[in-house]
C-alpha positions as CSV (number, residue, x, y, z in Angstrom):
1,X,0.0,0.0,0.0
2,X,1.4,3.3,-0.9
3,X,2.1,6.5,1.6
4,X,-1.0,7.9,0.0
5,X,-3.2,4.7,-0.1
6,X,-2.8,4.9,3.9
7,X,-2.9,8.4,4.7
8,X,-6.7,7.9,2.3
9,X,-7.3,5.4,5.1
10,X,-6.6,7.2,8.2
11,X,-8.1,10.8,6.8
12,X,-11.3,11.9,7.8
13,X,-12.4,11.5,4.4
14,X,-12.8,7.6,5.3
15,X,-15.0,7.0,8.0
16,X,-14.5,4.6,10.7
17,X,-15.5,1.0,10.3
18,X,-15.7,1.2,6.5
19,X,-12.9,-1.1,4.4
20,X,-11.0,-0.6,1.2
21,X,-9.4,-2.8,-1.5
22,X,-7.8,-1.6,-4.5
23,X,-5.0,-2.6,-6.7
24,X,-4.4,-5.3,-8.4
25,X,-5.6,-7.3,-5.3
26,X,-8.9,-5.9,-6.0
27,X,-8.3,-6.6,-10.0
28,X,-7.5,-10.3,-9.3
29,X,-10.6,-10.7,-6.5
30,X,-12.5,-9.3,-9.2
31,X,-11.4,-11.5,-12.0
32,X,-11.7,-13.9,-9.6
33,X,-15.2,-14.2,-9.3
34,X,-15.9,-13.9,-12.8
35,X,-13.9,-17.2,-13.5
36,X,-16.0,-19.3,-10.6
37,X,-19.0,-18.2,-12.7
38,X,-17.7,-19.2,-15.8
39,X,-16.3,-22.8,-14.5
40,X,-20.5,-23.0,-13.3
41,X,-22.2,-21.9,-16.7
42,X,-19.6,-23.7,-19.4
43,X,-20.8,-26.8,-18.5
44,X,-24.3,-26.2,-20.1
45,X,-23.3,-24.4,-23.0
46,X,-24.5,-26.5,-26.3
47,X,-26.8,-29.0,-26.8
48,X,-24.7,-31.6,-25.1
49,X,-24.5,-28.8,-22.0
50,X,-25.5,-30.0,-18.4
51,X,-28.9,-28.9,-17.0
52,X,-29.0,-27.5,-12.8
53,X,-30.2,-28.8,-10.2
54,X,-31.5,-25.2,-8.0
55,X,-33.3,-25.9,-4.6
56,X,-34.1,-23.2,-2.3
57,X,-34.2,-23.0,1.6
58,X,-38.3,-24.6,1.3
59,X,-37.2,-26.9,-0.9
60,X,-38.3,-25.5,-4.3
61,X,-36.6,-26.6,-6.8
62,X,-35.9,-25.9,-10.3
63,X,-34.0,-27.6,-13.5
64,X,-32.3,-25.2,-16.3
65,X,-29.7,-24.6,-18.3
66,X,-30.8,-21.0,-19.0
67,X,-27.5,-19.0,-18.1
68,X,-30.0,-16.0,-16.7
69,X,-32.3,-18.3,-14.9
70,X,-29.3,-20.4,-12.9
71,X,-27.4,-16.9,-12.1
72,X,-30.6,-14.7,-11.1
73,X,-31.6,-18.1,-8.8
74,X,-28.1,-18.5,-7.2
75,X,-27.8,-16.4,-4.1
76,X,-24.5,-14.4,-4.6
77,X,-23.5,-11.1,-3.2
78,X,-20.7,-9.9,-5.0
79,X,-21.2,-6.9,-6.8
80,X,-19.2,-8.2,-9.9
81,X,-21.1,-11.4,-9.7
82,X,-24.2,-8.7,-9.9
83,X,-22.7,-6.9,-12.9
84,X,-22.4,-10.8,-15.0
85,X,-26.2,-11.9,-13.7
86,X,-27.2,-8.0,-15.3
87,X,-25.4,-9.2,-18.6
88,X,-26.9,-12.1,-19.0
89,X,-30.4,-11.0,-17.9
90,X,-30.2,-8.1,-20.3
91,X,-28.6,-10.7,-23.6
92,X,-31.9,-12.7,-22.8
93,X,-34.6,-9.9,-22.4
94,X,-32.9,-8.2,-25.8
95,X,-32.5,-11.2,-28.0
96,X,-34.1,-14.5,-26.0
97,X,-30.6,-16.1,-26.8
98,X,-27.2,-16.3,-25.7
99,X,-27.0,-15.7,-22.0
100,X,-24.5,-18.6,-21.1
101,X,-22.3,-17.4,-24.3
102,X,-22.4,-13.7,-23.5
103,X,-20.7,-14.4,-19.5
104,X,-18.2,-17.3,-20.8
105,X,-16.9,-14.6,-23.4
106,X,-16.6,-11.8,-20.7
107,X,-14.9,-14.0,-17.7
108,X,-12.6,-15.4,-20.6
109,X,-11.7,-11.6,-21.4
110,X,-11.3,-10.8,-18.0
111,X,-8.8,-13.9,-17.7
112,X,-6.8,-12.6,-20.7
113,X,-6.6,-9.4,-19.5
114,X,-5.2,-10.7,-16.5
115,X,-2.4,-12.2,-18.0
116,X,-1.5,-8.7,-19.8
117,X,-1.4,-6.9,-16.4
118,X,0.6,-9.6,-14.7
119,X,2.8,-8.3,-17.6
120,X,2.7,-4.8,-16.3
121,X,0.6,-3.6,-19.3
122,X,-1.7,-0.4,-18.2
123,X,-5.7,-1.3,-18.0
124,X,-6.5,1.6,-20.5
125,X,-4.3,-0.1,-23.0
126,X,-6.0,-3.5,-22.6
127,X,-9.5,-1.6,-22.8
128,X,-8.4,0.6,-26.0
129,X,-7.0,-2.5,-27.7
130,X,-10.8,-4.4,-26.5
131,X,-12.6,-1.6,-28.3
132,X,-11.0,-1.4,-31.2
133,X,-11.1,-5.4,-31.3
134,X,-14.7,-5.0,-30.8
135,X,-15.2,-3.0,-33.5
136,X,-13.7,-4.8,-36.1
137,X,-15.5,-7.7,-34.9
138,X,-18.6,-6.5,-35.3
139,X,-17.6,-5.0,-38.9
140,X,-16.7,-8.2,-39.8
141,X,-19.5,-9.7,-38.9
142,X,-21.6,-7.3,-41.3
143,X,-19.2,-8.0,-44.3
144,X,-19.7,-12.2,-43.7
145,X,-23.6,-12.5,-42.6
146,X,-25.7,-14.0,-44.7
147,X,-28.9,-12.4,-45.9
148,X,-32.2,-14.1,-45.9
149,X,-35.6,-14.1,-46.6
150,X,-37.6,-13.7,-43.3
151,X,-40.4,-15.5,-43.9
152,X,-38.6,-18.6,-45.7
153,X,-39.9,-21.2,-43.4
154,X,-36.8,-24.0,-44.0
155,X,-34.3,-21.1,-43.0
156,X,-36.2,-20.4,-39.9
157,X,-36.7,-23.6,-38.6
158,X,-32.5,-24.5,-38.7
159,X,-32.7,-21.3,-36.8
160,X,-35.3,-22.5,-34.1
161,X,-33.8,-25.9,-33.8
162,X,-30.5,-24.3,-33.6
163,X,-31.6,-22.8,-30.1
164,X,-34.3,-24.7,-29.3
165,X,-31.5,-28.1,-29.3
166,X,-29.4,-26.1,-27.0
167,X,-31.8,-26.4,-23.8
168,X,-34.1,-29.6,-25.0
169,X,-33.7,-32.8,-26.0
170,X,-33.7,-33.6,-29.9
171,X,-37.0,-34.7,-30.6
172,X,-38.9,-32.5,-28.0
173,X,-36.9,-29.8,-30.2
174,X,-38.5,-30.9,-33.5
175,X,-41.6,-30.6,-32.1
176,X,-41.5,-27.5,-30.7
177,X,-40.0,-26.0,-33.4
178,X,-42.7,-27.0,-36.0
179,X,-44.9,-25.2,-33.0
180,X,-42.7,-22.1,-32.8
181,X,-43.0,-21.7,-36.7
182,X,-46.7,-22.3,-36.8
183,X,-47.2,-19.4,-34.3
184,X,-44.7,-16.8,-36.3
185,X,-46.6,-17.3,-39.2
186,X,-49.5,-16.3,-37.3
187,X,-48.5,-13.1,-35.4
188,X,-46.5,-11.6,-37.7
189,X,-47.6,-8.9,-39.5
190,X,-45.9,-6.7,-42.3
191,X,-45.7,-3.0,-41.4
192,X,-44.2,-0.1,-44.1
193,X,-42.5,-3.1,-46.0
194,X,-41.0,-4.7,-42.9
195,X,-42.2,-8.0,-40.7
196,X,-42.5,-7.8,-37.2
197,X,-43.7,-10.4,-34.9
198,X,-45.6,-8.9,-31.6
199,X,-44.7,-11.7,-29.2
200,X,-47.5,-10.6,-26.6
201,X,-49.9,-12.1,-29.1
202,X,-48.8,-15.5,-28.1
203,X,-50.6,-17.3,-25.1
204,X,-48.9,-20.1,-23.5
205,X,-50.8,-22.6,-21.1
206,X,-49.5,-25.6,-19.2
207,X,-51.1,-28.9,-18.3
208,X,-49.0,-31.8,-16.2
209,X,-49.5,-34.9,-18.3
210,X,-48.5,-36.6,-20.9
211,X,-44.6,-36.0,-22.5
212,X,-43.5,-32.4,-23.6
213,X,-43.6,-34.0,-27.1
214,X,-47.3,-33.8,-26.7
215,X,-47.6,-30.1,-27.0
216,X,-49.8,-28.6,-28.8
217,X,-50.3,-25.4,-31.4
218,X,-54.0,-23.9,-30.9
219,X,-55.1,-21.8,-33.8
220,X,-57.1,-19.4,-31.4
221,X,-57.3,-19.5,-27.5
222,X,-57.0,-21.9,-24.6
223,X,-57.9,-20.6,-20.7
224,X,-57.1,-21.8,-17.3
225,X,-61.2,-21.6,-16.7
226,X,-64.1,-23.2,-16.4
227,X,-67.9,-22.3,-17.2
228,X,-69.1,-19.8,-14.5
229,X,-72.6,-22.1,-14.3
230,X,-73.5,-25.7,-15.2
231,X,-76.4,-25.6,-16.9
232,X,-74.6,-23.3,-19.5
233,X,-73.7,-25.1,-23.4
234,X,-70.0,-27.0,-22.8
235,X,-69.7,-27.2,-26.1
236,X,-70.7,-24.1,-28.9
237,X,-70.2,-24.6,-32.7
238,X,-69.7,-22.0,-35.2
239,X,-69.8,-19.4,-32.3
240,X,-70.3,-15.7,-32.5
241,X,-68.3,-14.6,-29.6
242,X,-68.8,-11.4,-27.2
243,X,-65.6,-9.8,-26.0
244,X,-66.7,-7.7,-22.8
245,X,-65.2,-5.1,-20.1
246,X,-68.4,-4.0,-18.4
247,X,-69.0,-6.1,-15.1
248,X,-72.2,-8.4,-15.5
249,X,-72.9,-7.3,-11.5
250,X,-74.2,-4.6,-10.2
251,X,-70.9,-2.7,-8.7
252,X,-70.9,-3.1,-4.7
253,X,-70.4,0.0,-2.3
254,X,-66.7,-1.8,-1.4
255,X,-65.7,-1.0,-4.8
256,X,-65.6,2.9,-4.8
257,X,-63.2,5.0,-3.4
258,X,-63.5,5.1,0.3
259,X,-64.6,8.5,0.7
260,X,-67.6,7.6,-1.3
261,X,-70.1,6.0,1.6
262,X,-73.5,5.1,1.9
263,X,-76.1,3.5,3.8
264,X,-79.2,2.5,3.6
265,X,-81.5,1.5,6.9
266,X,-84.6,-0.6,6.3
267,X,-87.7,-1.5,8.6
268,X,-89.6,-3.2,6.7
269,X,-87.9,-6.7,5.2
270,X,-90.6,-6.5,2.5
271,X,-89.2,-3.4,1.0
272,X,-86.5,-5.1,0.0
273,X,-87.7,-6.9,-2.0
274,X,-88.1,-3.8,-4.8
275,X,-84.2,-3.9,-4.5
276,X,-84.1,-7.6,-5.2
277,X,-86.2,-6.9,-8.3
278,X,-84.6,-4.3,-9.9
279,X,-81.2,-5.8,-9.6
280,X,-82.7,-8.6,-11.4
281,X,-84.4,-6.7,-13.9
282,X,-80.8,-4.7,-14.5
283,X,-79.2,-8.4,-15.3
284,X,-82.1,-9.2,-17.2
285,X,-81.6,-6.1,-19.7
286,X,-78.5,-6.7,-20.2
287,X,-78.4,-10.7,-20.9
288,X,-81.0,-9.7,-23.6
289,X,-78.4,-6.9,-24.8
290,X,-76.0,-9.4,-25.5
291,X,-78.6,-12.0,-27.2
292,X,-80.1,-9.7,-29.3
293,X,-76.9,-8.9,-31.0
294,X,-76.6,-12.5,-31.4
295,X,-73.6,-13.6,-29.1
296,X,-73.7,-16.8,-27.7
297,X,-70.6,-16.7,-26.1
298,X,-68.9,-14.2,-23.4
299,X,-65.8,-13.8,-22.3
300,X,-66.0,-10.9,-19.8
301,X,-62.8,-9.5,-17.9
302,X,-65.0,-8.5,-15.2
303,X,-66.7,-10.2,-12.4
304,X,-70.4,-11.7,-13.6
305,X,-73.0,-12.2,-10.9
306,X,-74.3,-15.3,-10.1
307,X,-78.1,-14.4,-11.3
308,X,-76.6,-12.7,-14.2
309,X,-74.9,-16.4,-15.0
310,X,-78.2,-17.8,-14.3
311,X,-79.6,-15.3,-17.0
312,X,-77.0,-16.7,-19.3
313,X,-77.3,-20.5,-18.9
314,X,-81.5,-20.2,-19.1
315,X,-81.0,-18.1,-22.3
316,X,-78.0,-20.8,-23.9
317,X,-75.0,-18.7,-23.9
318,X,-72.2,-20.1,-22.9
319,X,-69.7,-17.4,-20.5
320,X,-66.3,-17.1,-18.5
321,X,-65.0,-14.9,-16.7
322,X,-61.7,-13.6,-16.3
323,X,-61.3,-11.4,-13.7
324,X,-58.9,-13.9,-11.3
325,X,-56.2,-13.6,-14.3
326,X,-53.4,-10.8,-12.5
327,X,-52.8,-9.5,-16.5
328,X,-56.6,-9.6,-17.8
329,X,-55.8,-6.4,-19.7
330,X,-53.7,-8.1,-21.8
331,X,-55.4,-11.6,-22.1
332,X,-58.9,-10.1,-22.9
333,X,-56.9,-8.7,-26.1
334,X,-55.4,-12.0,-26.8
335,X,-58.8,-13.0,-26.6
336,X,-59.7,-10.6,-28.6
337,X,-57.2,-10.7,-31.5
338,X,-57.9,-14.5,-32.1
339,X,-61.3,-14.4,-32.4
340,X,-61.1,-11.1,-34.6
341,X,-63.6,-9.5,-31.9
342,X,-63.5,-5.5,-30.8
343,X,-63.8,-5.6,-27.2
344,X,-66.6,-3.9,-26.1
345,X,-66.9,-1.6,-22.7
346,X,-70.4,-0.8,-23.2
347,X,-73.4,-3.2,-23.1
348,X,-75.3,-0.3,-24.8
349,X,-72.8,0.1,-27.9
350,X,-72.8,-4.1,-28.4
351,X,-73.4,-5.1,-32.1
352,X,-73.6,-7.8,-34.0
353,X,-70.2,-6.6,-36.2
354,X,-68.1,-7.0,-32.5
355,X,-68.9,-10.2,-32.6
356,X,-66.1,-12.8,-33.2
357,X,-66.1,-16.4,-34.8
358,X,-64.1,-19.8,-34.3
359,X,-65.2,-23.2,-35.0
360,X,-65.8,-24.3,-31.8
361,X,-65.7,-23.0,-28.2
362,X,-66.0,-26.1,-25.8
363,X,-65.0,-26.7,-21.8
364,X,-62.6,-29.5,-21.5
365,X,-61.2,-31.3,-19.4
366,X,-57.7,-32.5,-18.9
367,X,-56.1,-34.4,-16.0
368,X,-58.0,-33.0,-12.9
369,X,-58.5,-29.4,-14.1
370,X,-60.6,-28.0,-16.6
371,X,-60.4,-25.5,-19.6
372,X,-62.2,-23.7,-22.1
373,X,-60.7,-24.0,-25.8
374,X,-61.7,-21.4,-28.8
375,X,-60.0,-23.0,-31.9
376,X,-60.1,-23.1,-35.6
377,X,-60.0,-19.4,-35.9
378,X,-59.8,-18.5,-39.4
379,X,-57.4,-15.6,-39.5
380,X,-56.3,-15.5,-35.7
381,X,-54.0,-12.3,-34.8
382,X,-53.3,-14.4,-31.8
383,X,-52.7,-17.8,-30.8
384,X,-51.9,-20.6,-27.6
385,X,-49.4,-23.0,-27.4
386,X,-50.4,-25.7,-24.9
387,X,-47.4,-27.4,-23.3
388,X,-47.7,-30.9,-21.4
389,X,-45.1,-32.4,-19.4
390,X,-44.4,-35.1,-16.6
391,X,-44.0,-31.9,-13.5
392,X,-44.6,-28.6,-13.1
393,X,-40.7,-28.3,-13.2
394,X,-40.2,-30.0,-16.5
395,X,-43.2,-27.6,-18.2
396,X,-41.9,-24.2,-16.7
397,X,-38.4,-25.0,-18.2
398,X,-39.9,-25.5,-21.5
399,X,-42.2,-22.5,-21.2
400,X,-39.2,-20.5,-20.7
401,X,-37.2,-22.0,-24.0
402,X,-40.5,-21.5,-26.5
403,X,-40.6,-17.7,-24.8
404,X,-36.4,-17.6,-25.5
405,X,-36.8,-18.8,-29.4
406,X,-39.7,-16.8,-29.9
407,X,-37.9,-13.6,-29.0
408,X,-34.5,-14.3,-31.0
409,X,-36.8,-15.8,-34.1
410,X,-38.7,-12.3,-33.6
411,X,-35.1,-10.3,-34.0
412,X,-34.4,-11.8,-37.5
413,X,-37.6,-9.7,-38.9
414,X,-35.5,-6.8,-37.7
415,X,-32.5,-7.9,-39.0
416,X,-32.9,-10.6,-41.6
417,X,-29.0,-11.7,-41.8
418,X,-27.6,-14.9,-40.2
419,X,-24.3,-16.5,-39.8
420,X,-23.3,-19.9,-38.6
421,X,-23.4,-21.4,-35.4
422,X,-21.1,-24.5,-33.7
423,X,-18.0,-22.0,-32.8
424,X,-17.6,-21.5,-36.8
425,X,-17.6,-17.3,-36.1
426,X,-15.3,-17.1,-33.1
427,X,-12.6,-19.3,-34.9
428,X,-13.0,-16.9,-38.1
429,X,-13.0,-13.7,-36.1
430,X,-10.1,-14.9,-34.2
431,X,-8.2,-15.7,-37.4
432,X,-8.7,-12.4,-39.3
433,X,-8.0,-10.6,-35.6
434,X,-5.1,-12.0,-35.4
435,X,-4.1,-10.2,-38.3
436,X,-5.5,-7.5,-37.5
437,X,-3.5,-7.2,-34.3
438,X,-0.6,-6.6,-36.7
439,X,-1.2,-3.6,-37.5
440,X,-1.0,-2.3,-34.5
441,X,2.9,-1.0,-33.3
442,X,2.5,-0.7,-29.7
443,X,0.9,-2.7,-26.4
444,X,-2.1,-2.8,-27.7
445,X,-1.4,-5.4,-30.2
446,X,-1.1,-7.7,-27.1
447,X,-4.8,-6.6,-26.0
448,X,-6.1,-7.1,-29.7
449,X,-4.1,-10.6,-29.8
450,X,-5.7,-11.6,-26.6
451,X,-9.2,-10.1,-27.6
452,X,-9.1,-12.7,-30.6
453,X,-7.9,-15.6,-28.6
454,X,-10.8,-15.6,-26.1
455,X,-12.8,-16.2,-28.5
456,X,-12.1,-19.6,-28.7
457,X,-13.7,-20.5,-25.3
458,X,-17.2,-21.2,-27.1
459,X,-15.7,-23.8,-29.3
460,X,-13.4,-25.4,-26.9
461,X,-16.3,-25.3,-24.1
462,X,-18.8,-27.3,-27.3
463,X,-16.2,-29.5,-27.7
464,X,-15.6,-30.4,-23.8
465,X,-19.4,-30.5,-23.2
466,X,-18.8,-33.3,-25.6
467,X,-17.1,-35.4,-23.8
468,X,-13.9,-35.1,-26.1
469,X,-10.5,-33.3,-25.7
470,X,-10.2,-29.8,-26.9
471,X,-6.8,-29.6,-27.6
472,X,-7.7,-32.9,-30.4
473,X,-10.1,-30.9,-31.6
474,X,-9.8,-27.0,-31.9
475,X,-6.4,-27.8,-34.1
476,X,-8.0,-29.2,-37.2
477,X,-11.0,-26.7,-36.6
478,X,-8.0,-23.5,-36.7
479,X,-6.4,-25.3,-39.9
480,X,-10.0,-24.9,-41.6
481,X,-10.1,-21.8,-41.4
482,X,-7.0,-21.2,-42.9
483,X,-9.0,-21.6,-46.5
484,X,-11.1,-19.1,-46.8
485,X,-13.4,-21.4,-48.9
486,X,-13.9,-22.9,-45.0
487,X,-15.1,-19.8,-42.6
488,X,-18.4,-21.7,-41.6
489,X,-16.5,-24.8,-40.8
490,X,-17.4,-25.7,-36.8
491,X,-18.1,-28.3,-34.4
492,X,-21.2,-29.6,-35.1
493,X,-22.0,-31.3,-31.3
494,X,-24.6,-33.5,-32.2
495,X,-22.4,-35.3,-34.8
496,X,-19.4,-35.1,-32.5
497,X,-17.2,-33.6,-35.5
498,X,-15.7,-30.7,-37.2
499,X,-18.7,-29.7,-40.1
500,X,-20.1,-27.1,-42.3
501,X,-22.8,-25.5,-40.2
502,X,-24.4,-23.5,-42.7
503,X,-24.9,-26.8,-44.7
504,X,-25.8,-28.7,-41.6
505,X,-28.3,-25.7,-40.7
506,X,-26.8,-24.9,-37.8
507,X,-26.9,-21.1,-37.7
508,X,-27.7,-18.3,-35.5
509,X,-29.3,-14.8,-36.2
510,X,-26.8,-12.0,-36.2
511,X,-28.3,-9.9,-34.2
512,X,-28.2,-12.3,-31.1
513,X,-24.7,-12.8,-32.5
514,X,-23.3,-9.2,-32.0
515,X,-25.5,-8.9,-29.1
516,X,-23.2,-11.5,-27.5
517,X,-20.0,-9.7,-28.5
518,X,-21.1,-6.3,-27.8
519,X,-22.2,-7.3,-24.2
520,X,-19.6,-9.7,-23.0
521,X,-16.7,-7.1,-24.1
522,X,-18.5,-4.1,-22.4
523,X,-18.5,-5.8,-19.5
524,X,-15.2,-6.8,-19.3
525,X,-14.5,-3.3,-19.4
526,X,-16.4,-2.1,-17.3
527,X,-15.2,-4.9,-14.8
528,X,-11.3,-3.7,-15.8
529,X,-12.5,-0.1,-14.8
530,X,-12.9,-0.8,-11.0
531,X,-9.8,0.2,-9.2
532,X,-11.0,0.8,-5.9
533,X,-13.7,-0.9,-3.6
534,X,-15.3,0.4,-0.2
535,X,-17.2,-1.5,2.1
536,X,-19.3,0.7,3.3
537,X,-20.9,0.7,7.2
538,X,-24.0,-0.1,7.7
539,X,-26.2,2.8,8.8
540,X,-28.2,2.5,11.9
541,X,-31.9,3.2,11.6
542,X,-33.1,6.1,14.0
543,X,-35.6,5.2,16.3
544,X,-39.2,7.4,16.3
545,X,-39.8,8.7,19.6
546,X,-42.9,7.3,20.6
547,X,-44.6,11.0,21.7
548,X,-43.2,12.0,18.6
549,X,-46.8,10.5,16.5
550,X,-48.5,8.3,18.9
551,X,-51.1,11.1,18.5
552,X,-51.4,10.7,15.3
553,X,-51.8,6.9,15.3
554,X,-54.8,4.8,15.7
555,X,-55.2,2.9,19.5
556,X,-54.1,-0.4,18.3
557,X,-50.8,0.7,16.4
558,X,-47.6,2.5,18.4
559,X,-44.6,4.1,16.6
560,X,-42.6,0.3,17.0
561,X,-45.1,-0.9,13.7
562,X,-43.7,1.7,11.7
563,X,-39.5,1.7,12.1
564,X,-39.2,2.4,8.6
565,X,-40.8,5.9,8.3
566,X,-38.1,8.7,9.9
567,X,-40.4,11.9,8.7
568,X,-41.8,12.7,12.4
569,X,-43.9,15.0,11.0
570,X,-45.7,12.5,8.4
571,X,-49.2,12.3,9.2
572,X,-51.1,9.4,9.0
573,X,-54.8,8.8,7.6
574,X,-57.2,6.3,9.9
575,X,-59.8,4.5,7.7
């Protein structure tokens, strides 16, 4: 520690009881870290990856190989460990793809770096030479992406299966693929001459039993519900279908603001029956609203009373009600969209052009539970996949991998170029920046040298993952690349052998490729950036005098309930 290190630590700009580590202490710590996540995430990179085995202190558990699923799960404090679980959460939420790939890249940059400032080279070098790496990179990948059609279905689906093989079994993957496809070709939708695929459109429901092979594609709508009353149709052909906001109940008191009261005092128990009556006549009207514009189903997002279901069933329409669903906004529009309804917030303005159609709307039932399914609708806008599987464990896995695909599947309508996956794009890059390093005349041709020899991590991981040795491997795969007739040569996994993957369709979208690049570098700069770290003490809470607001608090509450409030003078409301 330097004289001025210590005399930082014994000023009064450092309080008492708070701890400091800088230097390349700090640097290696850091670095550190990074490395113990990588050794944990490698080993499920690639289809032949390992899946992880999370349980919680209640026993929960959870299997995955999702990088930001296992991370965001783990319980780890360290702040670098933070900055690689905000990497890989952001490469999923951006591009549904490369999470693992993305924190291998930027611990193995971190590791090369290392080695550069065990050789007394400055951090701003290694980050100026990491930059300008980065940028040739990525205009490199521009020069030797492929462009593609976006809605040629056989180059999408070696995309899908491409990801989709990476976290599920082979033939789970082909289905689920064909599924996948099926529901891009319904939700996208070409705007000023360009495709775009709103993935909110897409429903996904799960249902223990059977084999994830099982799942299904539903060309319209399947709910978590059953019929609000059992003497209503279970099974509606050729239905013309009423998408509703307004409540089928006359609103209760409990339901306004609570400076709106009101109450009513009666004598007499016959008078109310005139209440009784009118509410009935109310549900009446508007049961007859909705059959004389011809509806014979209802799906409301409100609550519907029990005499207004009674209304329904006597009168043969079928209804459900989804007002227990936490995002009912957006499932009434899913609703909606697949039955080509307008949703309608006014009984009063209900006509027979709202109406939607399907095939058949029926109440089914499957294992223990039942559902309501609207299917074979002719142009649906949106659609349901229904996924099956042995435990809840299994299905919420898989859930997760359709949402992943359909997100990076979504990015190639933004950009429509690809470029092959199996390692074939780091070996290139890492040939051609090799020779770009050259041009470089000072220390950070050692940074640009050890920018394009990280890159080989995502092969040699494939290969390990494999079972094989890298080091028999990654040789012959280098030598490939050598002829530039070979830049998409790379290890195919599932073949166990060095392969064109553009011929064996195994490719990835660009976008998800850069996206890896772009955050895994970034962060191992940021990451190379810290030089100093404080500890920093804990601050005690102050304690609210209890004379200070017991006033102001209702008998059966003291100033101990509320610790976390410190503005003495906040004044609190008594319902």
């Amino acid at each position: 520690m330097s004289n001025i290190d210590a005399a930082l630590m014994t000023s009064p700009l450092i309080r008492e009881g708070i701890s400091q580590l800088n230097g390349s202490e700090l640097v290696k710590s850091n670095i550190l870290i990074a490395k113990i996540i990588r050794a944990i995430l490698q080993k499920s990179l690639g289809p032949s990856g390992s899946k992880k085995f999370l349980v919680d202190s209640l026993k929960y558990f959870i299997i995955s190989c999702d990088g930001a699923t296992i991370l965001k799960r783990m319980s780890i404090w360290h702040p670098v460990a933070k900055i690689l679980i905000h990497l890989a959460t952001a490469q999923k939420d951006t591009t549904g793809d490369g999470s693992i790939s993305s924190v291998v890249l930027a611990s193995e940059f971190l590791e090369r770096a290392e080695r550069l400032l065990d050789d007394k080279i400055h951090p701003s070098i290694i980050i100026h030479g990491y930059k300008e790496a980065l940028k040739k990179a990525l205009r490199i990948l521009d020069e030797i992406a492929v462009e593609i059609e976006s809605a040629d279905r056989k180059i999408l689906k070696k995309v899908v299966y491409t990801i989709m093989s990476t976290k599920l079994g082979a033939k789970a993957s082909l289905v689920l693929t064909d599924i996948v496809l099926d529901v891009i070709e319904r939700i996208k939708e070409k705007r000023d001459n360009n495709w775009i695929a709103n993935i909110d459109l897409v429903h996904i429901v799960k249902k223990p039993g059977k084999t994830v092979n099982d799942s299904i594609f539903v060309r319209g709508m399947v709910m978590d519900e059953q019929l609000i009353h059992p003497q209503m149709p279970k099974h509606v052909k050729n239905p013309k279908i009423a998408v509703l906001t307004h409540p089928l109940e006359i609103e209760k008191l409990e339901h306004h603001p609570p400076t709106v009261q009101g109450k009513i005092e009666i004598n007499n128990p016959e008078l109310i029956k005139p209440f009784i009556d009118k509410k009935a006549q109310i549900l009446k009207d508007w049961v007859n609203k909705i059959k004389a514009a011809g509806a014979n189903v209802v799906f409301c997002e409100k609550r519907i009373d029990d005499l207004a279901a009674y209304f329904l069933a006597r009168a043969g329409i079928m209804a459900v009600t989804l007002y227990r669903w936490a995002a009912k906004q957006k499932f009434i529009l899913r609703v909606a969209k697949a039955c080509n309804a307008n949703i309608v917030r006014d009984l009063d303005d209900l006509k027979e052009e709202d109406l939607g159609s399907a095939n058949l709307v029926e109440e089914r039932k499957v294992g223990d539970n039942k559902i309501v399914v609207i299917e074979g609708c002719k142009t649906p806008q949106s659609v349901c996949i229904l996924i099956r599987g042995i435990s809840k464990e299994i299905m919420e896995d898989v859930e997760k991998t359709v949402l992943d695909v359909l997100y990076a599947t979504a990015n190639l309508f933004k950009c429509n170029k690809i470029v092959a996956g199996g390692g074939a794009v780091e070996v290139e890059l890492k040939k051609r920046l090799t020779e770009f390093s050259r041009e470089f005349h000072g220390k950070e041709q050692f940074a640009v040298k050890a920018f394009a020899d990280a890159l080989l991590c995502i092969p040699r991981a494939l290969v390990t993952n494999t079972g094989l040795n890298s080091l028999d491997i990654l040789p012959f795969l280098i030598a490939e690349h050598q002829q530039s007739a070979n830049m998409w040569y790379g290890y195919n996994a599932l073949g166990k052998k060095i392969d064109n993957m553009m011929n064996a369709g195994i490719i990835m979208p660009l976008a998800v490729t850069k996206a890896i690049f772009k955050g895994a570098c970034e962060t191992a700069i940021s990451i190379l950036r810290i030089d100093d770290m404080l500890n920093l003490k804990k601050e005690k809470k102050e304690e609210i005098p209890p004379d200070a607001i017991g006033r102001q608090l209702p008998g059966f509450l003291s100033a101990s309930h509320l610790p976390q409030y410190k503005d003495h003078e906040k004044k609190y409301t008594v319902f």
